[in-house]
C-alpha positions as CSV (number, residue, x, y, z in Angstrom):
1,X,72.2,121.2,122.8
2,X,72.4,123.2,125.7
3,X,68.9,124.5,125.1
4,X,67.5,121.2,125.5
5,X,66.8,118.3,128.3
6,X,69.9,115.9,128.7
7,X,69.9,113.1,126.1
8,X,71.7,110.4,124.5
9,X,73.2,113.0,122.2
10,X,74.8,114.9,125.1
11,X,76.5,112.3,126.2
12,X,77.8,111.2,122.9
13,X,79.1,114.7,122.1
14,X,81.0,114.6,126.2
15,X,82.5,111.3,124.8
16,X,83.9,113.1,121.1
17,X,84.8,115.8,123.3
18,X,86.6,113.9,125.3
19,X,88.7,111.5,122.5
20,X,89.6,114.6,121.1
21,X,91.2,115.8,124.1
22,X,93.0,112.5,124.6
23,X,94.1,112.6,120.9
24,X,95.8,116.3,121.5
25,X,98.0,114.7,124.5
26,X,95.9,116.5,127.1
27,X,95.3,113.0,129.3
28,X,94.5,114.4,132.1
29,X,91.5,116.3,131.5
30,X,90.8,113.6,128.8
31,X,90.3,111.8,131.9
32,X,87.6,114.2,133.3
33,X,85.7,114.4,130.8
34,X,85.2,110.8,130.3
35,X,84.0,110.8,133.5
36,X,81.3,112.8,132.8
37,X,80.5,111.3,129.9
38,X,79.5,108.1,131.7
39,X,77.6,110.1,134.5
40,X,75.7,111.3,132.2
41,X,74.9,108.3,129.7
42,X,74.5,106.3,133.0
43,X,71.9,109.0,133.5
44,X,70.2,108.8,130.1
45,X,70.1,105.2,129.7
46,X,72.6,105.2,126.7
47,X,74.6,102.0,127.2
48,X,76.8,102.5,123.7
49,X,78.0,105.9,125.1
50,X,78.5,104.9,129.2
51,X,81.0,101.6,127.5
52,X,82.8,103.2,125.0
53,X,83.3,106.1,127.2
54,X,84.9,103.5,129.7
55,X,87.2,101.6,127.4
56,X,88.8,105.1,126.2
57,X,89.2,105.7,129.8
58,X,90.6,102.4,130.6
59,X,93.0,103.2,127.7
60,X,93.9,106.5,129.0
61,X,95.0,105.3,132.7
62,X,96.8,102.4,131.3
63,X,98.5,105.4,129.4
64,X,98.7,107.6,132.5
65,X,100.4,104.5,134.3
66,X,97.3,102.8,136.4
67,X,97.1,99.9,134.4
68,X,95.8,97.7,136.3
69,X,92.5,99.9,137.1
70,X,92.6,100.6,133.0
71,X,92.8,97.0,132.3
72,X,89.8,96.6,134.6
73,X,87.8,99.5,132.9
74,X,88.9,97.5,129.6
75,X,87.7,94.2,130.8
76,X,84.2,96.0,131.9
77,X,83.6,97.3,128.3
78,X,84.4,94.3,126.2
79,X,82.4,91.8,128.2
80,X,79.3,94.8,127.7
81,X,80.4,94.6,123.7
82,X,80.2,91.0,123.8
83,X,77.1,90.7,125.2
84,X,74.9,91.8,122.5
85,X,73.3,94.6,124.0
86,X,75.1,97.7,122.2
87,X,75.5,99.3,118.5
88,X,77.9,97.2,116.2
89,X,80.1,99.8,115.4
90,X,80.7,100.8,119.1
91,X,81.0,97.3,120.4
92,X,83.9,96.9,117.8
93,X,85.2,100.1,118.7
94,X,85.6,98.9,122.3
95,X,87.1,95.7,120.7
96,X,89.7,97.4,119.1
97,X,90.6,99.9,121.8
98,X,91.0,96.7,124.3
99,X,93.5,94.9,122.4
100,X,95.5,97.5,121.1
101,X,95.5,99.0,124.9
102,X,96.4,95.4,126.3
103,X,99.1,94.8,123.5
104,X,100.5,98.1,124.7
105,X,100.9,97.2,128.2
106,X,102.2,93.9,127.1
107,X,99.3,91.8,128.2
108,X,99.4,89.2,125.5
109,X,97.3,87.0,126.9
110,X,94.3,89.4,127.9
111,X,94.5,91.0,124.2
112,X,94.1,87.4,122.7
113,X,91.5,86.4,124.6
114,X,89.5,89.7,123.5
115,X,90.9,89.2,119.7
116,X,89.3,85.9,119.9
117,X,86.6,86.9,121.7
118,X,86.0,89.3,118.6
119,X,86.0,87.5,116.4
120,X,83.1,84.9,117.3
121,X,81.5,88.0,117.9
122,X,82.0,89.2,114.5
123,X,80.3,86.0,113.1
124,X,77.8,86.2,115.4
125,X,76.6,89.7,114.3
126,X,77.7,88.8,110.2
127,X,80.1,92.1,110.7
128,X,82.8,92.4,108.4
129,X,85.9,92.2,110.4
130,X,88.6,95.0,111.5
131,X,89.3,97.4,109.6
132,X,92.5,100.1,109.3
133,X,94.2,99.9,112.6
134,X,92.4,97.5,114.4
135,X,92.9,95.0,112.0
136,X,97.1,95.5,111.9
137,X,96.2,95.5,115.9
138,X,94.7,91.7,115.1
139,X,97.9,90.8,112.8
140,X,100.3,91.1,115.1
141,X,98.7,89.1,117.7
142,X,98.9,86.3,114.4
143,X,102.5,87.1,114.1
144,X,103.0,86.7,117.5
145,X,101.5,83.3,117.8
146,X,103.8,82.2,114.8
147,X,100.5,82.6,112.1
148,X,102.6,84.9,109.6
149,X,101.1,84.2,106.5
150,X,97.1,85.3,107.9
151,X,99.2,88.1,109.6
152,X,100.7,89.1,106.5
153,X,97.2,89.2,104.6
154,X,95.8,91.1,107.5
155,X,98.2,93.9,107.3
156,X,98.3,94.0,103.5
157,X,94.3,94.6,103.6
158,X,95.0,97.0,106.4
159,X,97.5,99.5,104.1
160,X,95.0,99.3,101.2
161,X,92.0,100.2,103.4
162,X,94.2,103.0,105.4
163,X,95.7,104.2,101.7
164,X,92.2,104.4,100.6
165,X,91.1,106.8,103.4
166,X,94.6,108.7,104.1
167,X,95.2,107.9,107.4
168,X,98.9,108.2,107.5
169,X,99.9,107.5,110.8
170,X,98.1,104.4,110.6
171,X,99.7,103.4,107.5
172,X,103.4,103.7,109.3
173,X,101.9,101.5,111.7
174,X,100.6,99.3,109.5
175,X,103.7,98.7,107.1
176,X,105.8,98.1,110.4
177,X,104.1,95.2,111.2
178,X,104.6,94.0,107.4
179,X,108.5,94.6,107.9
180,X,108.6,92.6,111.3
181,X,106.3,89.9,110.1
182,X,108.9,89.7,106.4
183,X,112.0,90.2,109.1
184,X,111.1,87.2,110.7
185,X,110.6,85.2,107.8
186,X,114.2,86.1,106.7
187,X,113.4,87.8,103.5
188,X,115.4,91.0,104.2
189,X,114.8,92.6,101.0
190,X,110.9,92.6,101.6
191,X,111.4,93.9,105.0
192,X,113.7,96.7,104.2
193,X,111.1,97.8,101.9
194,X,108.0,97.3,104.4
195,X,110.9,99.5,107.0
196,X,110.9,102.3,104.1
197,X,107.7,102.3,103.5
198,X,106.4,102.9,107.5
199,X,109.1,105.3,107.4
200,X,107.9,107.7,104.6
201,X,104.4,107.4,106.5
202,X,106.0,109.2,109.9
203,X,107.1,105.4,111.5
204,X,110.7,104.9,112.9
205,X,109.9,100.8,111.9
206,X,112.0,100.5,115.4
207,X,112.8,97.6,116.7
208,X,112.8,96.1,113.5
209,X,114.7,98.4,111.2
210,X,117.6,97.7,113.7
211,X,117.3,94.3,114.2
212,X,117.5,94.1,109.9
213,X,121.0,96.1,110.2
214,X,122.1,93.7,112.5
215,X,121.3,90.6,110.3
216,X,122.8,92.3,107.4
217,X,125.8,92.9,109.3
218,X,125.6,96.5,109.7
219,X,126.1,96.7,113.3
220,X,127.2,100.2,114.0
221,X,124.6,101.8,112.2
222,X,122.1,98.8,114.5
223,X,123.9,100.4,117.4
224,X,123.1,104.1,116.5
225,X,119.6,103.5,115.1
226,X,118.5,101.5,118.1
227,X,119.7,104.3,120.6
228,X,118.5,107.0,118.9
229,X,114.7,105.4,119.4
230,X,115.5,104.6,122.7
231,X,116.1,108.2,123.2
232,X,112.9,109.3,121.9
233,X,111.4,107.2,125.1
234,X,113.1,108.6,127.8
235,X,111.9,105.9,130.5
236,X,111.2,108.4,133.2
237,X,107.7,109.5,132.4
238,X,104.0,108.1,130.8
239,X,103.8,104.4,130.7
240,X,103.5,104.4,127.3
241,X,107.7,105.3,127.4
242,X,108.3,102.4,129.6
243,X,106.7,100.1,127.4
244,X,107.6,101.4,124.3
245,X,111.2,101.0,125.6
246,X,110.1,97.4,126.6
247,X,109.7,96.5,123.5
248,X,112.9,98.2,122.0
249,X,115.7,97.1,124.9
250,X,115.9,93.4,123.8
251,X,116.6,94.5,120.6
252,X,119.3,96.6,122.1
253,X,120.4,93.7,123.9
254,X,121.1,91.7,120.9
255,X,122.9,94.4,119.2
256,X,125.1,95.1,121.8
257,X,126.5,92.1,122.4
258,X,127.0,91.8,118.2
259,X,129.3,94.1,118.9
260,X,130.8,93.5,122.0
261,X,129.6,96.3,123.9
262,X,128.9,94.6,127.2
263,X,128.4,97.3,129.1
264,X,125.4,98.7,127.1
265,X,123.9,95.1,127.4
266,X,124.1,95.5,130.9
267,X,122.2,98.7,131.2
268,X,119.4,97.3,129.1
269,X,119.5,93.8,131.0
270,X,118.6,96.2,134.1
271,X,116.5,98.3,133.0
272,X,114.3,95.1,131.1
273,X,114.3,93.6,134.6
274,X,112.7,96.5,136.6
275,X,109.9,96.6,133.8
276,X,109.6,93.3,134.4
277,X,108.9,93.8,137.9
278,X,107.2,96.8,137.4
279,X,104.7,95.5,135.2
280,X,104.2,92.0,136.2
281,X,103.7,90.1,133.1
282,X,105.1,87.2,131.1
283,X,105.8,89.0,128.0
284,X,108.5,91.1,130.2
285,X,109.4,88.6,132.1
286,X,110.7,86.3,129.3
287,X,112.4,89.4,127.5
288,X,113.9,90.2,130.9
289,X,114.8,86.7,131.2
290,X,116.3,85.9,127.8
291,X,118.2,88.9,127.9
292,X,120.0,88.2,131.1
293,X,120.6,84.8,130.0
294,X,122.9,86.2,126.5
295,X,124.2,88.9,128.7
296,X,125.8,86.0,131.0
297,X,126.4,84.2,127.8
298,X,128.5,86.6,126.2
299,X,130.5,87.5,129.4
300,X,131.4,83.6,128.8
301,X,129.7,82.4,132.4
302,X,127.8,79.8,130.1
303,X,126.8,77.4,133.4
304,X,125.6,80.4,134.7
305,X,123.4,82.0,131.6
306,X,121.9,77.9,130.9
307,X,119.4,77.8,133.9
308,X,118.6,81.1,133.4
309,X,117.6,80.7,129.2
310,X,116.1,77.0,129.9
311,X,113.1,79.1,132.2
312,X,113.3,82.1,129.7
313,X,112.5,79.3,126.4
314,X,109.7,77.1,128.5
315,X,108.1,80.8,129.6
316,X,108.3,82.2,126.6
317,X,106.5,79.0,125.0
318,X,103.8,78.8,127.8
319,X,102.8,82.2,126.6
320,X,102.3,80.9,123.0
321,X,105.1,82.8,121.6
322,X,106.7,79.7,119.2
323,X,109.4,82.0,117.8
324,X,110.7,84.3,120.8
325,X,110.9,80.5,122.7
326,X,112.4,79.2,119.5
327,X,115.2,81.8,119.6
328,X,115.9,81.6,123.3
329,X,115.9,77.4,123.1
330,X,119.0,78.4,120.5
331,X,120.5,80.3,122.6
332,X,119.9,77.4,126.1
333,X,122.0,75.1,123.3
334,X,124.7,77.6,123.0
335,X,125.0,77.9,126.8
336,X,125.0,74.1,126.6
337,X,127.5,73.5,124.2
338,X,129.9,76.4,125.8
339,X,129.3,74.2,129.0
340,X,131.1,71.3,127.3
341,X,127.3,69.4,126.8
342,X,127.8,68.8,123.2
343,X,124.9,66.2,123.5
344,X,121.8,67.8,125.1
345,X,122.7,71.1,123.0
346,X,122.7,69.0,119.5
347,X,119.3,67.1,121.1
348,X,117.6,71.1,121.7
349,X,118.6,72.3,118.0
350,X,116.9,69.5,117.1
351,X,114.2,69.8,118.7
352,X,114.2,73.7,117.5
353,X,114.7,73.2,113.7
354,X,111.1,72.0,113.4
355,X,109.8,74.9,115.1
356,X,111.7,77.3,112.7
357,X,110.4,75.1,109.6
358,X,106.9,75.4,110.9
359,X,107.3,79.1,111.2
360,X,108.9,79.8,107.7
361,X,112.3,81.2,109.3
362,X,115.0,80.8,107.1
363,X,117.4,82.8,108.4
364,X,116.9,81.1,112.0
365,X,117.2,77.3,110.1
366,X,120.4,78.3,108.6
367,X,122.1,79.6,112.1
368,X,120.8,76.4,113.7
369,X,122.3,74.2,110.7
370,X,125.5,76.6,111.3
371,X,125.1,75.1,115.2
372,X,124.6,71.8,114.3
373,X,127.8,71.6,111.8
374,X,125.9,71.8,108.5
375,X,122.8,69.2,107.0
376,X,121.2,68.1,110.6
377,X,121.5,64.7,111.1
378,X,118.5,63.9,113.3
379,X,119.2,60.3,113.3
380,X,116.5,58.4,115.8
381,X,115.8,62.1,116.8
382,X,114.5,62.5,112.9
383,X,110.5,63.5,111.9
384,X,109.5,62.0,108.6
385,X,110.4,64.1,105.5
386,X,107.7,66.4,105.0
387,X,105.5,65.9,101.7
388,X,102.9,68.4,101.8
389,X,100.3,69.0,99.3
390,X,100.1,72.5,97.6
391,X,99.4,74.4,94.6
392,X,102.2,76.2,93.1
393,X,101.9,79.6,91.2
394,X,104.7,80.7,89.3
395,X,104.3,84.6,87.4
396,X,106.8,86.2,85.1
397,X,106.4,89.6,83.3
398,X,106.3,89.3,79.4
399,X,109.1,90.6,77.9
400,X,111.1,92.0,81.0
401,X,114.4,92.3,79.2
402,X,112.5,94.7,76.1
403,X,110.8,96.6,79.0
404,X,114.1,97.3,80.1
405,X,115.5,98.6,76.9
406,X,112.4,100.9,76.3
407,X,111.7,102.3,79.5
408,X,115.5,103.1,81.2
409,X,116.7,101.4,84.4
410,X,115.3,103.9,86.8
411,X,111.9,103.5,85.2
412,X,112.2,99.7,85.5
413,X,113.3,99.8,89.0
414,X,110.0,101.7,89.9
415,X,107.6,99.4,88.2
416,X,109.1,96.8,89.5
417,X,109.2,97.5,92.8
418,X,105.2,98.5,92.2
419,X,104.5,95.0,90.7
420,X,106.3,93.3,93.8
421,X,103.8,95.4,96.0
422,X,101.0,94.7,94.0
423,X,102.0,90.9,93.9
424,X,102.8,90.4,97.6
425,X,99.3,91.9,98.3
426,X,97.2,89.7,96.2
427,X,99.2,87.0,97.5
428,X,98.7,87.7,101.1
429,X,95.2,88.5,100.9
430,X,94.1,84.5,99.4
431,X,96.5,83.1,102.3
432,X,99.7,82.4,99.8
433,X,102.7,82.0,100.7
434,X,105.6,83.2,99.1
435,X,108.4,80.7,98.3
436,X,110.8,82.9,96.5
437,X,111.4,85.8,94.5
438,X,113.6,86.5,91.7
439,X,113.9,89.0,89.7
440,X,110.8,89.9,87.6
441,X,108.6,86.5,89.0
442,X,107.6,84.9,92.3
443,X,107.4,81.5,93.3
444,X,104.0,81.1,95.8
445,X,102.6,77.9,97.4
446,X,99.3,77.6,98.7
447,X,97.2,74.8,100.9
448,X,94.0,75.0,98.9
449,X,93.5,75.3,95.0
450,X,90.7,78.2,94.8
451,X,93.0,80.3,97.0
452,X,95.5,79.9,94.3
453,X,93.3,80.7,91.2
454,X,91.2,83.4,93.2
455,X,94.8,85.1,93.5
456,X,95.8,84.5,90.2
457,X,92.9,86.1,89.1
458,X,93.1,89.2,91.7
459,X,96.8,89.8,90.0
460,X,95.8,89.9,86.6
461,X,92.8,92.0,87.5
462,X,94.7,94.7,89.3
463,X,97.1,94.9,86.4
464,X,94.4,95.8,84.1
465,X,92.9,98.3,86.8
466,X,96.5,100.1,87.0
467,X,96.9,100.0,82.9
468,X,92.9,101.6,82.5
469,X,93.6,104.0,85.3
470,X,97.4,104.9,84.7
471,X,98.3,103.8,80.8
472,X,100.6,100.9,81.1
473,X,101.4,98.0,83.7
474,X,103.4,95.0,82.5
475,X,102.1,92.2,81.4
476,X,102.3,88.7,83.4
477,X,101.9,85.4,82.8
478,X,101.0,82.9,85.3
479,X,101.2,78.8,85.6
480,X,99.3,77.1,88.5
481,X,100.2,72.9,89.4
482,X,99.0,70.9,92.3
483,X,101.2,68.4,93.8
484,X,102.8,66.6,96.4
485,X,106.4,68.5,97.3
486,X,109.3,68.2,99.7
487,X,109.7,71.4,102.1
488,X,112.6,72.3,103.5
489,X,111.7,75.3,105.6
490,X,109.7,77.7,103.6
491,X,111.1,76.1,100.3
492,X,109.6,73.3,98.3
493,X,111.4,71.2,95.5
494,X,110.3,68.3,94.0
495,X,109.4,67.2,89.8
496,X,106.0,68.9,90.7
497,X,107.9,72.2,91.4
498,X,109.2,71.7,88.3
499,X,106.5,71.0,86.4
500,X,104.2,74.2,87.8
501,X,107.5,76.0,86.7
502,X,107.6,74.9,83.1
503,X,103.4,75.4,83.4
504,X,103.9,78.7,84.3
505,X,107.0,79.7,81.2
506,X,104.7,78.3,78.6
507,X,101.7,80.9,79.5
508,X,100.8,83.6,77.4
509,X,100.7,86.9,77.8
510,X,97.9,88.2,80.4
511,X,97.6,84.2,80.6
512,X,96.5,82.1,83.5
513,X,97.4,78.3,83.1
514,X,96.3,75.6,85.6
515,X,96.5,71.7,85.2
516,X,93.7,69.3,85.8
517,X,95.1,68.9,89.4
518,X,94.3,72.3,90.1
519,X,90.7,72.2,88.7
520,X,90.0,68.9,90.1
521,X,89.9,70.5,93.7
522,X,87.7,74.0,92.7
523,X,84.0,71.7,92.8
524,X,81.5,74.1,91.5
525,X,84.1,76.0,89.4
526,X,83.7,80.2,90.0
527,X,85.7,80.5,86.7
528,X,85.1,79.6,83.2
529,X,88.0,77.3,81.6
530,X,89.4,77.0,77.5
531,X,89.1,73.7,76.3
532,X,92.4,71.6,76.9
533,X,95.1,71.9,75.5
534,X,98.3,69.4,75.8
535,X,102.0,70.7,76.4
536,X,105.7,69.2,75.6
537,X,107.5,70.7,78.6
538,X,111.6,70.5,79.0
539,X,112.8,67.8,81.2
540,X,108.8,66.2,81.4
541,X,109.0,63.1,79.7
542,X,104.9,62.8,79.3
543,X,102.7,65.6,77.8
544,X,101.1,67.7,80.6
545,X,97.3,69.1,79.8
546,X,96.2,72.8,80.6
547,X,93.6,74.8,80.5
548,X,93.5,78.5,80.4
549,X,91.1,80.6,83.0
550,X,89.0,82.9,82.1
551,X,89.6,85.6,84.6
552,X,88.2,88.6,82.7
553,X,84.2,87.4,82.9
């Protein structure tokens, strides 16, 4: 190139140049050559290069510690991309640089604003969404905003497209966000798995994998995991320390006082507090906030600690965080109730417990229930039962206990922790929700029909893809029912459960049931159906008809 005039192509080989230079730690001279990257696609008239030039710089001085200049260099870029006037795959470069760069300086707000702001621009231009990292990037802001199930199928599609193209670091990344997002929901098993997973990829899964010890009561090993992260950020130098510690000191905060180590708690409450000034934004601010408030809580100064967590709930909820002002509005009641205010604490626990249902948070609706004495009784206080709608899925593998006897425990351990994979994933990805999970079979709901079917159908199809490409992969049945259900946080019971259940042990082999309330809902159907066929089903007193789908054509 040098042999020839200036040109678009120099200034996109100045920009490569210059990423790579970033991505080797060197930030500094990173920095430089960004710089003249956008002289010179300012020179040649190549808006794609001069934009996403400036959003890798505004990434790298938000990482050098001028974040506020990088967040404006950010800003600049994705209102260029939005525009219309530059390449597809660089104006959703510069999309996914912004977020990820605003997440990471803990400008929640900002990085929604562009996620959204994506997207519409995503349908605009009929592109196909984010892919790899940027997509986990878009997940968590779902998580965040209390959307777990589309966060979960986000991150799942994520692993399988960074699986398919190797990208290892990514896939830690990727499969921590699956273990936070299953950590919340209380299903620790899941999590621990999702913690293992990002772990073998090169991901510590911190604050997560400590925050699982804790809930499982393992609080010294919490203790040493969490401050061995810590240690890894020292604090003292990049931003990207300080806010990486900013994200792990709460966590520390709660783990602490689990096991009475005040004086740890008190270090973190500090240090939380001076990133909160530091960096001026909500997201520390509440962290700062809450954690001062269970500091004073567990140094028993409750009338002290209950102003200070009623600000820390109301901020964290004006930032459209429903879970982190969720768990602080517990912790306001405990300050209450420690106050002797046995009557405004009941009346916030109460006003909580929704909030947790909403969100799927088991584990938070049985601490609150814990709070509240057992069963809540809401009294005048009390929303109508909920009766949702759904379509339920039971699976089951064929013949588990013969399996078993063939192929050894160990063996049976291994495919069965690669059916639960596959499982989850297929579940996630058609927006289902998983109920429960025992053993060999899961228990999904879902809020429309063809979600239900099309996953049904995924499942049995990646089975057969696994048994063609690898020899074997166990064989599942599957019943699908739509009905009316009571839910009681993320479970559902009802004789509707019980009838999808009983749909779902009479399938065959390979077998895909559904009843005419499923069917009804599909319209123009996308899958052939057998013709009818009527079963006696324990503990149904009328026959129930079913029809078989026809997921192979």
């Amino acid at each position: 190139l040098e042999a020839i005039p200036d040109s678009p192509l120099h200034a996109q080989k100045t920009l490569f140049d210059a990423v790579g230079l970033l991505m080797a730690g060197h930030l500094d001279v990173g920095i430089e050559t960004l710089d003249r990257a956008m002289e010179l696609a300012r020179r040649v008239g190549d808006p794609d290069a001069l934009y996403s030039a400036m959003s890798f710089k505004g990434m790298a001085d938000v990482m050098a510690g001028r974040w506020q200049v990088g967040l404006a260099e950010l800003d600049e870029a994705a209102t260029a991309a939005s525009s219309g006037r530059l390449d597809l795959r660089a104006a959703s470069d510069i999309f996914c640089t912004t977020i990820g760069a605003c997440r990471g300086v803990g400008d929640l707000q900002r990085a929604a604003q562009w996620a959204d702001e994506g997207e519409r621009w995503m349908r605009r231009n009929g592109a196909g969404g984010y892919p790899g990292i940027c997509q986990v990037h878009r997940a968590e802001l779902k998580m965040l905003r209390g959307h777990w199930a589309e966060a979960e199928a986000e991150v799942r599609q994520a692993c399988d497209v960074l699986q398919r193209f190797r990208l290892m670091d990514g896939l830690g990344f990727a499969y921590n966000a699956l273990g936070e997002i299953r950590l919340r929901m209380g299903d620790l098993a899941a999590a621990a798995e999702a913690f293992d997973r990002a772990y073998e990829y090169g991901h510590d899964g911190q604050p997560g994998l400590s925050l699982l010890q804790l809930a499982r009561g393992q609080v010294e090993d919490a203790q040493r995991s969490i401050a061995r992260s810590l240690a890894t950020a020292s604090g003292t130098g990049a931003l990207s320390d300080r806010t990486a510690r900013g994200r792990l000191l709460p966590a520390q905060v709660d783990i602490a006082l689990a096991g009475g180590d005040l004086e740890t708690a008190q270090r973190a409450v500090e240090e939380l507090e001076q990133i909160a000034v530091d960096f001026e934004r909500p997201l520390y601010r509440a962290g700062a906030m809450t954690a001062r408030g269970e500091l004073l809580l567990g140094e028993n100064r409750p009338q002290e600690a209950s102003p200070v967590l009623g600000k820390s709930w109301r901020l964290w909820q004006a930032t459209d965080l429903p879970y982190e002002a969720a768990q602080a509005r517990v912790h306001y009641a405990e300050a209450l109730a420690a106050e002797g205010d046995e009557s405004t604490a009941r009346r916030d626990l109460l006003a909580v417990r929704p909030v947790f249902e909403r969100l799927g948070a088991t584990l938070d609706i049985q601490r609150v229930d814990a709070l509240l004495g057992g069963a809540p009784d809401r009294g005048a206080l009390a929303p109508p039962e909920e009766r949702p709608t759904r379509t339920f899925m039971f699976t089951d593998i064929v013949t588990s206990t013969d399996l078993v006897s063939v192929i050894g425990d160990e063996a049976w351990n291994e495919l069965l922790d690669w059916h639960d994979r596959e499982l989850r994933g297929a579940v996630a990805q058609h927006r289902g929700e998983v109920v429960s999970h025992t053993g060999d079979g899961f228990f999904v709901a879902f809020e429309r029909a063809d979600e239900a079917i099309d996953a049904a159908v995924d499942i049995q199809r990646r089975l057969v893809r696994h048994r063609r490409e690898h020899g074997f992969a166990p064989w599942v049945r599957i019943g699908l029912h739509a009905t009316e259900a009571t839910r009681r946080g993320r479970d559902y019971s009802g004789r509707g459960v019980h009838v999808a259940a009983r749909v779902g042990a009479a399938a065959g082999r390979e077998e895909i049931l559904a009843t005419p309330a499923v069917l009804a809902d599909l319209g123009s159907a996308r899958y052939a159906v057998s013709e009818p066929r009527q079963l006696t089903l324990k503990g149904v007193r009328e026959p129930v008809e079913v029809r078989a789908v026809a997921w192979r054509s």
